[in-house]
BALUM-125567 format. One record per atom (N, C-alpha, C): x, y, z; residue in one letter; atom name. Coordinates in nm, 4 decimals, always signed. Example, Ala and Ser with C-alpha at 12.3 -4.5 7.8 and 13.67 -1.06 7.14 Angstrom:
<rs>
R         c1         c2         c3   resn   name
R    +1.3190    -0.5690    +0.7800      A      N
R    +1.2300    -0.4500    +0.7800      A     CA
R    +1.3200    -0.3300    +0.7800      A      C
R    +1.2850    -0.2250    +0.7080      S      N
R    +1.3670    -0.1060    +0.7140      S     CA
R    +1.2900    +0.0030    +0.7870      S      C
</rs>
This chain:
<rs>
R         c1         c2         c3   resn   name
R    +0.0837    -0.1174    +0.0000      X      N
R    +0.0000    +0.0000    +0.0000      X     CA
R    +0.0879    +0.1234    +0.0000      X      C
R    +0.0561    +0.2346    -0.0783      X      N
R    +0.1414    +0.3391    -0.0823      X     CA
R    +0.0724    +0.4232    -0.0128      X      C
R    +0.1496    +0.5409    +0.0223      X      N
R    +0.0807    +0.6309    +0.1053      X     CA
R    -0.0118    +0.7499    +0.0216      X      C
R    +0.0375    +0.7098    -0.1168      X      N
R    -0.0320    +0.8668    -0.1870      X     CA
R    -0.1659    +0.7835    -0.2675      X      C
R    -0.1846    +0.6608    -0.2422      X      N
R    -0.3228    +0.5598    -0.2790      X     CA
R    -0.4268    +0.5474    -0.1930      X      C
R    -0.5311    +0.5421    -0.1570      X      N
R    -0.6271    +0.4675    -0.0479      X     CA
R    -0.5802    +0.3218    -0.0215      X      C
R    -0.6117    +0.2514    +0.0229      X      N
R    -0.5549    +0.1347    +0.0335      X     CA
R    -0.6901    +0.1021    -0.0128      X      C
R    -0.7052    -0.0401    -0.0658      X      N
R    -0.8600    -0.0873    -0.1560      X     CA
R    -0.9011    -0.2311    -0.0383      X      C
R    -1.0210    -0.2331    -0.0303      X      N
R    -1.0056    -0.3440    +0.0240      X     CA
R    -0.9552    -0.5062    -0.0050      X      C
R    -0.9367    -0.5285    -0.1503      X      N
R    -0.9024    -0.6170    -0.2270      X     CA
R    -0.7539    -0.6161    -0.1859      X      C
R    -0.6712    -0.5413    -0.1542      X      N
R    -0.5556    -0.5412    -0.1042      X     CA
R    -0.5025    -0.6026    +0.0452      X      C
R    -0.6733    -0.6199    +0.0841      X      N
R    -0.6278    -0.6703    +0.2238      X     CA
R    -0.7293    -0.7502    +0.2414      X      C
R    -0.7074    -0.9376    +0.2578      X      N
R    -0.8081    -1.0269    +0.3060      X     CA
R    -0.8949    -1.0191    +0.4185      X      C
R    -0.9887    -1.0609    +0.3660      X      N
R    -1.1227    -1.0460    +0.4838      X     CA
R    -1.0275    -1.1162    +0.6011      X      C
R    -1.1209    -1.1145    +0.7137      X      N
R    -1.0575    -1.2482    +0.8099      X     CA
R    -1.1188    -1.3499    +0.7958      X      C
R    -1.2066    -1.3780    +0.7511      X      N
R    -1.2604    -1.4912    +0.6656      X     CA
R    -1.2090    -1.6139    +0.5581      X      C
R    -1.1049    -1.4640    +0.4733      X      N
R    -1.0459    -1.5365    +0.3617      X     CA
R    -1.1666    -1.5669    +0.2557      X      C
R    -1.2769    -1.4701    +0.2688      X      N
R    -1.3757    -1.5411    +0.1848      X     CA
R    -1.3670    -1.4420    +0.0257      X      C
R    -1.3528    -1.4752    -0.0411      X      N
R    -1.3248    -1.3499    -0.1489      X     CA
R    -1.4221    -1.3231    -0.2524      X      C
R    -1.5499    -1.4241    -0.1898      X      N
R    -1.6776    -1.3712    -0.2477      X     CA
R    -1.7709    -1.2649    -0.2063      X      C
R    -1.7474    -1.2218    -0.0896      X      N
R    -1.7942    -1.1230    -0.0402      X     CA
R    -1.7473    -0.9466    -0.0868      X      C
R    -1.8836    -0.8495    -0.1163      X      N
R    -1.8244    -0.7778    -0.1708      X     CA
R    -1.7550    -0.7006    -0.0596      X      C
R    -1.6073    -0.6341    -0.0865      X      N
R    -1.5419    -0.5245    +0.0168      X     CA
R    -1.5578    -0.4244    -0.0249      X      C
R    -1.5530    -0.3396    +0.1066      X      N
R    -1.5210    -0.1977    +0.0580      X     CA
R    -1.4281    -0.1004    +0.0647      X      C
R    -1.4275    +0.0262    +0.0365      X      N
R    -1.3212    +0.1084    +0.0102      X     CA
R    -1.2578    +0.1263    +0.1803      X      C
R    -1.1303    +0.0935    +0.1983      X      N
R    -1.0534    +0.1367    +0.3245      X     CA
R    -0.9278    +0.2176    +0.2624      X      C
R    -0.9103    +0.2090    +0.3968      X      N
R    -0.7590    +0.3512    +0.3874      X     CA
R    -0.6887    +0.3249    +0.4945      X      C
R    -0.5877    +0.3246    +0.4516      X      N
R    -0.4474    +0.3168    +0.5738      X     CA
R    -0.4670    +0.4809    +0.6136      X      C
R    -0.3448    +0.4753    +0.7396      X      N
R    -0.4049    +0.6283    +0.8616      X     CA
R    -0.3629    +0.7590    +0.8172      X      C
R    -0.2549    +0.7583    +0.6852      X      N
R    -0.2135    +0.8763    +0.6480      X     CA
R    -0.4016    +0.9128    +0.5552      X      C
R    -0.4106    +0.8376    +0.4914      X      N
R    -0.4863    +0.8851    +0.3640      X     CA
R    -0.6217    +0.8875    +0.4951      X      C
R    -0.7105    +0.8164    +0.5558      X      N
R    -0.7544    +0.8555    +0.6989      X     CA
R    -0.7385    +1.0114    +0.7381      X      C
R    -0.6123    +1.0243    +0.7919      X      N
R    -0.6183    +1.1614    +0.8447      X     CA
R    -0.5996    +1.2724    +0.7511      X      C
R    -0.5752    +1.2535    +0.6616      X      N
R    -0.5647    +1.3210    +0.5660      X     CA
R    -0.7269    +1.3369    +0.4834      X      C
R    -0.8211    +1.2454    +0.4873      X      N
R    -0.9671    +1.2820    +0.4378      X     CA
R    -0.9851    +1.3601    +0.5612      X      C
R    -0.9808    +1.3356    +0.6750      X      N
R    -1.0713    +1.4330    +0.8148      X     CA
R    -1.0168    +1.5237    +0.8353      X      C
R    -0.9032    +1.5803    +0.7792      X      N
R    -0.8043    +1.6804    +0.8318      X     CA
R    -0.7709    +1.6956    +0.9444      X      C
R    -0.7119    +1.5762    +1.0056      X      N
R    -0.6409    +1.5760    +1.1497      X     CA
R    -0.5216    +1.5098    +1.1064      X      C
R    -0.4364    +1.4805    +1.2359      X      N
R    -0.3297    +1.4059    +1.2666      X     CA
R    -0.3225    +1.2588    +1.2390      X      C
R    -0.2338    +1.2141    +1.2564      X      N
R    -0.2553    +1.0391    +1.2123      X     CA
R    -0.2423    +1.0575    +1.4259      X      C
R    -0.1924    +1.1588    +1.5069      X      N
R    -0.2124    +1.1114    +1.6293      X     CA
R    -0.3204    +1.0838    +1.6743      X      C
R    -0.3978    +1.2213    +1.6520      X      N
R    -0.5518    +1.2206    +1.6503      X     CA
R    -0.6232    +1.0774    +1.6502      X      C
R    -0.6141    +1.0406    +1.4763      X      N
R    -0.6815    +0.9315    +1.5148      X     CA
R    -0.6552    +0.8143    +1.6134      X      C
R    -0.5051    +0.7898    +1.6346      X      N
R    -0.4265    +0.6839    +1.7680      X     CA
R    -0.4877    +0.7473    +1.8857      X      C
R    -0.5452    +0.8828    +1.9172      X      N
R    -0.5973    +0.9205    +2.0419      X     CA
R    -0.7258    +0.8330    +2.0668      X      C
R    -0.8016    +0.8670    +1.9305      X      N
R    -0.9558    +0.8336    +1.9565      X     CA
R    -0.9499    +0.6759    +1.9116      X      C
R    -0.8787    +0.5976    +1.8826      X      N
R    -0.8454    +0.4543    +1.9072      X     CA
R    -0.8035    +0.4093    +2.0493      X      C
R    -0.7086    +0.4853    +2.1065      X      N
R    -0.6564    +0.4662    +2.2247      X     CA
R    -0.8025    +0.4870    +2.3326      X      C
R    -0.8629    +0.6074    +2.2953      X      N
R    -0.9974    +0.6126    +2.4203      X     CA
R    -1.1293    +0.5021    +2.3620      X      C
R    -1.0957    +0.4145    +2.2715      X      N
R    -1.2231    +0.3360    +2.2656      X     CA
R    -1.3406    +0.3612    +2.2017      X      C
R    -1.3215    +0.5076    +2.0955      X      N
R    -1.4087    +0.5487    +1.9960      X     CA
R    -1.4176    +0.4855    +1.8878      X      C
R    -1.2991    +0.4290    +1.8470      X      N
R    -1.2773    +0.4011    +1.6891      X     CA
R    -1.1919    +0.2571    +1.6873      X      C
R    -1.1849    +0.1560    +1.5975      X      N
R    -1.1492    +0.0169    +1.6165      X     CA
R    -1.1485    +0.0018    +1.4850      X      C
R    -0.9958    +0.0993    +1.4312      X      N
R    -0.9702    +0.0162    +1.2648      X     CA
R    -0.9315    -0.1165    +1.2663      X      C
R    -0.9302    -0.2011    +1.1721      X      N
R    -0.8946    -0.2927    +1.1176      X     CA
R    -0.7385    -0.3149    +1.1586      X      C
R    -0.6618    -0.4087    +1.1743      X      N
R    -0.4959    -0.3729    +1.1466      X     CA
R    -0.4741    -0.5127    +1.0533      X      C
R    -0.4036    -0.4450    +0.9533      X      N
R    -0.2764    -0.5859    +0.8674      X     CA
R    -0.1621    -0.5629    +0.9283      X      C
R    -0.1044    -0.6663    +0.9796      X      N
R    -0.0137    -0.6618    +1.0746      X     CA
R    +0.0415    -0.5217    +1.1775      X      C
R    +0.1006    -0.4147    +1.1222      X      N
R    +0.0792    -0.3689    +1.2585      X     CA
R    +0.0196    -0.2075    +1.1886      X      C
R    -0.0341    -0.2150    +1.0768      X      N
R    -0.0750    -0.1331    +0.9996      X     CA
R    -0.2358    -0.1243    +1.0304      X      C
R    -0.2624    -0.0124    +1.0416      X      N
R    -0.4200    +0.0307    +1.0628      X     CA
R    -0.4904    +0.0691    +0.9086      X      C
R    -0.5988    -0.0277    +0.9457      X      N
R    -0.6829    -0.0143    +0.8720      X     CA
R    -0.8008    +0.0509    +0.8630      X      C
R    -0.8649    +0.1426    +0.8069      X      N
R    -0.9924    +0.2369    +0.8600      X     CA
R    -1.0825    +0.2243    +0.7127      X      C
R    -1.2396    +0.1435    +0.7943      X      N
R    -1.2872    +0.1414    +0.6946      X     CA
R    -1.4223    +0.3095    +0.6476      X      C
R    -1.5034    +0.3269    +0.5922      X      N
R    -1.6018    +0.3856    +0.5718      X     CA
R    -1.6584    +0.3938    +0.7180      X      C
R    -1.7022    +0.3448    +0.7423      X      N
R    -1.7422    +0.2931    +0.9085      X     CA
R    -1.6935    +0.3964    +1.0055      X      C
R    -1.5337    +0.4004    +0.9985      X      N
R    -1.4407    +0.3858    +1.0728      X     CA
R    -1.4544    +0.6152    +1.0344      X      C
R    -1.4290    +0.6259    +0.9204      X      N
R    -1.4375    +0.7340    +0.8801      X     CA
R    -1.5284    +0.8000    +0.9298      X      C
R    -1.6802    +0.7370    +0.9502      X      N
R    -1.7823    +0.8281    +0.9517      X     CA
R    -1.8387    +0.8461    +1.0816      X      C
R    -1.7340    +0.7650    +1.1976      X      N
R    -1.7547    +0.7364    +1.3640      X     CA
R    -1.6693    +0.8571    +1.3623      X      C
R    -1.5923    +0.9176    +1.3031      X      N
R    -1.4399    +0.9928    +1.3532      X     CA
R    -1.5009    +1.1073    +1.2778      X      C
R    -1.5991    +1.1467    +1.1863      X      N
R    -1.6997    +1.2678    +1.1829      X     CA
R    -1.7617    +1.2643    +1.2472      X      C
R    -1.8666    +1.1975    +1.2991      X      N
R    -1.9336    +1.2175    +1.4660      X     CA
R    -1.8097    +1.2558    +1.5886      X      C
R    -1.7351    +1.2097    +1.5681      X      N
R    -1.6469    +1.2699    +1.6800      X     CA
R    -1.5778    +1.3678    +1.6832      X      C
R    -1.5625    +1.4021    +1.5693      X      N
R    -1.5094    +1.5563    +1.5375      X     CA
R    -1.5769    +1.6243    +1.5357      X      C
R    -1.7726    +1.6066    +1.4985      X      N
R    -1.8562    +1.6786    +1.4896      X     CA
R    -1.8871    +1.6979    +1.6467      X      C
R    -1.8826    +1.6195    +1.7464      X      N
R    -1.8986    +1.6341    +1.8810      X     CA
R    -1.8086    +1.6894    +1.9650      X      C
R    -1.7248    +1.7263    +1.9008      X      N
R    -1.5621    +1.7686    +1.9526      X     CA
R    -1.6141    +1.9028    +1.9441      X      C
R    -1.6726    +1.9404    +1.8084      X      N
R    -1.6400    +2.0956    +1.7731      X     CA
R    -1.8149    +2.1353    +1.8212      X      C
R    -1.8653    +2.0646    +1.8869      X      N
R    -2.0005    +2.0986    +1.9582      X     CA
R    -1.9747    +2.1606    +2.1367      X      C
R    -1.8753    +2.0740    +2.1207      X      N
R    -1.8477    +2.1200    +2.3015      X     CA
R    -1.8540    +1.9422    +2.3909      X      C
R    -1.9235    +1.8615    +2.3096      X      N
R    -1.9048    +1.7363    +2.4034      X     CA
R    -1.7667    +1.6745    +2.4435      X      C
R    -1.8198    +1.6283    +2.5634      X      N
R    -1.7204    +1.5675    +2.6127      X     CA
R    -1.6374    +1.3935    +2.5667      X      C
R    -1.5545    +1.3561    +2.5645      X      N
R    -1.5142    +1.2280    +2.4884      X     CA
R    -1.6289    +1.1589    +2.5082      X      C
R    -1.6420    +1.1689    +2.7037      X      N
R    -1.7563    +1.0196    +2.7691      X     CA
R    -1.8432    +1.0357    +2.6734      X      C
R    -1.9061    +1.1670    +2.6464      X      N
R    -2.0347    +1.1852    +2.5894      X     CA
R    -2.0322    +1.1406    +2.4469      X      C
R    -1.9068    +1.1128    +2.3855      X      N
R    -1.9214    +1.1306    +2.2570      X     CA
R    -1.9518    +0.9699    +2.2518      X      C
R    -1.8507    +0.9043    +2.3389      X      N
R    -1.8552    +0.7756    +2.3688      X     CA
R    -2.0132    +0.6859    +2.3839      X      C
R    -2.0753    +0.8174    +2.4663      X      N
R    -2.2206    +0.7254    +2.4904      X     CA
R    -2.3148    +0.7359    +2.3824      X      C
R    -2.2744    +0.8617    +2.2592      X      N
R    -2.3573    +0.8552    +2.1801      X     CA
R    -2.3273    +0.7770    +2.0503      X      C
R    -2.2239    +0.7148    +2.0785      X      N
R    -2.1644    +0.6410    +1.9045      X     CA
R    -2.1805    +0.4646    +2.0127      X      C
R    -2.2065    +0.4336    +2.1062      X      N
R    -2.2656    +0.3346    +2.1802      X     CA
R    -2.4120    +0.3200    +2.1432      X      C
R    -2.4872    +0.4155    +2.1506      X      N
R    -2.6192    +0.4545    +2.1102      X     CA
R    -2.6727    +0.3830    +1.9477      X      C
R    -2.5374    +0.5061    +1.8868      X      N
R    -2.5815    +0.4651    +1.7607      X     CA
R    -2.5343    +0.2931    +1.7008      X      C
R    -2.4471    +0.2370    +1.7983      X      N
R    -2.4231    +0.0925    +1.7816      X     CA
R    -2.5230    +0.0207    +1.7929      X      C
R    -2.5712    +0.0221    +1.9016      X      N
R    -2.7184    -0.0509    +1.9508      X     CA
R    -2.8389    -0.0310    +1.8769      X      C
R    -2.8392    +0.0614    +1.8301      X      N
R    -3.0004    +0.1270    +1.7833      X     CA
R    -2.9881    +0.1415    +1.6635      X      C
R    -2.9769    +0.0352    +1.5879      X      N
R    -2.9825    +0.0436    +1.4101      X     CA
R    -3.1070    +0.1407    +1.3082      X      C
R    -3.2159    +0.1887    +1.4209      X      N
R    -3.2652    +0.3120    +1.3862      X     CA
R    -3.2778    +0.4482    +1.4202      X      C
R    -3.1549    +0.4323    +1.4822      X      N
R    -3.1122    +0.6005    +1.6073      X     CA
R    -3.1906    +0.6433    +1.6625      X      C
R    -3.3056    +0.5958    +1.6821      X      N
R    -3.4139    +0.6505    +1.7702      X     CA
R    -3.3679    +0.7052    +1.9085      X      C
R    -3.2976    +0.5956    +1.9973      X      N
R    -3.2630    +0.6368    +2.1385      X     CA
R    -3.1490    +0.7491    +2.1323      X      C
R    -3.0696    +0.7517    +2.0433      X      N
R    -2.9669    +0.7950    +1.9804      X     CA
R    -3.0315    +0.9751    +1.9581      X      C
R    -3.1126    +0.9519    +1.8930      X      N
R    -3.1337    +1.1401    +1.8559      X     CA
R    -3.1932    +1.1639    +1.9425      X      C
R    -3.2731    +1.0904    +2.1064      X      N
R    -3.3394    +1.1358    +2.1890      X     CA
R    -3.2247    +1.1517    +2.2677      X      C
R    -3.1097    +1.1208    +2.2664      X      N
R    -3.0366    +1.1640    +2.4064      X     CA
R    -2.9734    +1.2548    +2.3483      X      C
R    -2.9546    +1.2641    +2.1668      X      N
R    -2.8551    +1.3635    +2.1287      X     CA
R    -2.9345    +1.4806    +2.1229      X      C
R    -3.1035    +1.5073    +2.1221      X      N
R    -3.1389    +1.6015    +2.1968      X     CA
R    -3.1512    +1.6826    +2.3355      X      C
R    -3.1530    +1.5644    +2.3875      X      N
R    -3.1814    +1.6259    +2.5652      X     CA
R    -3.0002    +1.7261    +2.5080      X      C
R    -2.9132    +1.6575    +2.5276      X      N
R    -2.7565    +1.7281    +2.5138      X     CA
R    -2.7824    +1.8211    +2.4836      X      C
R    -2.8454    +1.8114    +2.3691      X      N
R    -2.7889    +1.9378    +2.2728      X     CA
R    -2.8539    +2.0802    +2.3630      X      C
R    -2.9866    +2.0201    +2.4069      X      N
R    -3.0318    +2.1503    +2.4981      X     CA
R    -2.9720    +2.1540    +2.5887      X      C
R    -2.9269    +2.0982    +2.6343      X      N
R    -2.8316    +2.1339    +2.7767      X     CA
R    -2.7290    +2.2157    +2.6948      X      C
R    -2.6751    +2.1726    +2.6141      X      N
R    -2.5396    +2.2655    +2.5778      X     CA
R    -2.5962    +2.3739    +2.6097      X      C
R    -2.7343    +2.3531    +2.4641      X      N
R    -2.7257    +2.5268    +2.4388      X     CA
R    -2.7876    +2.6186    +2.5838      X      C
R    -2.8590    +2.5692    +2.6563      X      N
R    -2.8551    +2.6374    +2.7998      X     CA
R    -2.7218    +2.6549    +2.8868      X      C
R    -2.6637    +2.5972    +2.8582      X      N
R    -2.4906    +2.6068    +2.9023      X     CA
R    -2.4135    +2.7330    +2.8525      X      C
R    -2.4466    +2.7169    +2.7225      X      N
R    -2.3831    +2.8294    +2.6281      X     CA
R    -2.4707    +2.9774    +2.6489      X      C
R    -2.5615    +2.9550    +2.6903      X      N
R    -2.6531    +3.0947    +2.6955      X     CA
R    -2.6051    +3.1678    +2.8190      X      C
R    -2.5902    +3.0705    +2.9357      X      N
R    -2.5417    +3.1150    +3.0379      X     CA
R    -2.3890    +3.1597    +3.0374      X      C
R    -2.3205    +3.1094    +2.9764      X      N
R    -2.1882    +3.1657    +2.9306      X     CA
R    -2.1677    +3.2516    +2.8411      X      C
R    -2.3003    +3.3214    +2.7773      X      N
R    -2.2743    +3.4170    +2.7017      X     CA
R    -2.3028    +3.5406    +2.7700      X      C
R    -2.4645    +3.4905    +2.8702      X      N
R    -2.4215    +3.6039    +2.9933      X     CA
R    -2.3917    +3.5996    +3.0573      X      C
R    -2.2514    +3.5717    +3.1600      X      N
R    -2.1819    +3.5771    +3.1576      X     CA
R    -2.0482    +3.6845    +3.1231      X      C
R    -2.0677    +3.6805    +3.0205      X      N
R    -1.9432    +3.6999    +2.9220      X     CA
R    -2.0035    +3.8315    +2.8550      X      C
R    -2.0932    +3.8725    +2.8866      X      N
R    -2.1672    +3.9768    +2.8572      X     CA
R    -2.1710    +4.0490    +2.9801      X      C
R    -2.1522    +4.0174    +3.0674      X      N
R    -2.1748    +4.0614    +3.1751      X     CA
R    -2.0320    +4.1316    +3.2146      X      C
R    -1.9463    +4.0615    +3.2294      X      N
R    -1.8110    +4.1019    +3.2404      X     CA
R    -1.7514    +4.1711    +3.1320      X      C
R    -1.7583    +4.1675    +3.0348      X      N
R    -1.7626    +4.2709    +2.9213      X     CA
R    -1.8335    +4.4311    +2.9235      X      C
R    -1.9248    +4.3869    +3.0179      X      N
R    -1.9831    +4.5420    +3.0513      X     CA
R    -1.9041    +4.6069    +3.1584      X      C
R    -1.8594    +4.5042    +3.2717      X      N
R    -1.7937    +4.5454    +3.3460      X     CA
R    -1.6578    +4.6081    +3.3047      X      C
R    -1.5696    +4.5422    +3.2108      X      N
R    -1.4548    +4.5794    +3.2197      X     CA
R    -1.4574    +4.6798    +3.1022      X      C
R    -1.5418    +4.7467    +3.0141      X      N
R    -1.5798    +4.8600    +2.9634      X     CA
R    -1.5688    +4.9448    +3.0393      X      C
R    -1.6668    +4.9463    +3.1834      X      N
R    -1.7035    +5.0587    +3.2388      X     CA
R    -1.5955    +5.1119    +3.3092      X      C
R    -1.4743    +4.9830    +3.3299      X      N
R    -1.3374    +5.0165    +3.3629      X     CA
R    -1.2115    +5.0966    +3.3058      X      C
R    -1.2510    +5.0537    +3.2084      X      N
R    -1.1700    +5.0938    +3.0877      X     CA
R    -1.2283    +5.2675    +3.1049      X      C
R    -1.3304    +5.2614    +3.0780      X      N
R    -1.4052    +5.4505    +3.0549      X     CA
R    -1.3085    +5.5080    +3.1503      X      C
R    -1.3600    +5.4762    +3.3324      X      N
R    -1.3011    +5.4737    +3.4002      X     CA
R    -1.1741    +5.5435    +3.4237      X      C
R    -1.1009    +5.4480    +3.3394      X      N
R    -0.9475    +5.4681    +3.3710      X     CA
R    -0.9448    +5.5883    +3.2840      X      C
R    -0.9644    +5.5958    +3.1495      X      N
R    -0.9602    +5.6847    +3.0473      X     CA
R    -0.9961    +5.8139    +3.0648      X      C
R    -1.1390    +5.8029    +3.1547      X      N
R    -1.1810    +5.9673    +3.2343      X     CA
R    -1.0538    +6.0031    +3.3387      X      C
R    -0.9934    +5.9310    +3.4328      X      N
R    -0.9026    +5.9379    +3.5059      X     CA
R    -0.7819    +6.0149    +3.4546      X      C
R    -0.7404    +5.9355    +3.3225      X      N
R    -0.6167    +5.9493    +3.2641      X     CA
R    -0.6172    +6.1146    +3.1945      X      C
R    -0.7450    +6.1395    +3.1715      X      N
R    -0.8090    +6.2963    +3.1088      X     CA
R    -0.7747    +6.3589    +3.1691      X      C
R    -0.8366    +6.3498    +3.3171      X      N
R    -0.8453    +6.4389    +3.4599      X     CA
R    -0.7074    +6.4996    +3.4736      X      C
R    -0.6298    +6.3755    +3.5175      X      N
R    -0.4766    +6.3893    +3.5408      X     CA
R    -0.4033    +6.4937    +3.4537      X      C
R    -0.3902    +6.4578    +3.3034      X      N
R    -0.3273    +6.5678    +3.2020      X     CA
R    -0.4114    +6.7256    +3.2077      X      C
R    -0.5256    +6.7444    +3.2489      X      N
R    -0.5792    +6.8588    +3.2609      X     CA
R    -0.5174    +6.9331    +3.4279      X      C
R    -0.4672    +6.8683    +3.5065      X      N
R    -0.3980    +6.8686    +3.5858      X     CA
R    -0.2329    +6.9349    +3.5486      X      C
R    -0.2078    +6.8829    +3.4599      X      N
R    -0.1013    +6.9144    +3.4674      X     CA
R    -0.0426    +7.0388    +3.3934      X      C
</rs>
């Protein structure tokens, strides 16, 4: 397998050995991290925490379609604000529940929690933003005062 190819699945025997079965398109971890635009560590992270379970030919990782589209849910949950556990319980979800039903009911309750999370951190953050304005004026009326002083 070269690194500037996908790797095909015909390149690598089922564990079966059955070669009537149709395969599909895989990829060794450069061409992998290179479709998701991450690291080849990246993906050894989210293998290492129990998200993702490529294939290996000997000590070479294999990542199928599958494998690709668990590691967009996890990037998509990454860049949401979830937490690994969480990402963990919802790609568990979608294992079990071959019609995501339980799956989009918990990935709703979340999602409202985020966004009540995020509202509160915006005021917040609105809040202290007013404050350190009124500081800023503050100092600036101060800094006026002083040179008219002098």
């Amino acid at each position: 397998m070269s690194a500037a190819q996908p790797a095909r699945a015909q390149d690598v025997p089922d564990a079966g050995g059955n070669d009537a079965t149709p395969r599909e398109e895989i990829f060794g971890i450069q061409e992998a991290a290179s479709l998701l635009g991450v690291t080849m560590r990246t993906l050894r992270f989210y293998e290492d925490k129990g998200l993702i379970a490529p294939q290996r030919a000997g000590t070479a990782r294999i990542y199928s379609r599958r494998e690709i589209g668990r590691m967009q849910l996890i990037l998509r949950g990454k860049r949401l604000g979830f937490s690994i556990r969480e990402i963990g319980e919802f790609l568990d979800l979608y294992d079990a529940d071959p019609e995501h039903v339980e799956q989009v009911r918990q990935l709703t309750v979340r999602i409202s929690e985020r966004i009540a999370d995020l509202r509160k951190q915006r005021i917040a953050i609105e809040e202290t933003l007013e404050e350190l304005l009124s500081i800023e004026q503050q100092a600036h009326n101060w800094l006026e005062g002083e040179r008219k002083d002098d």
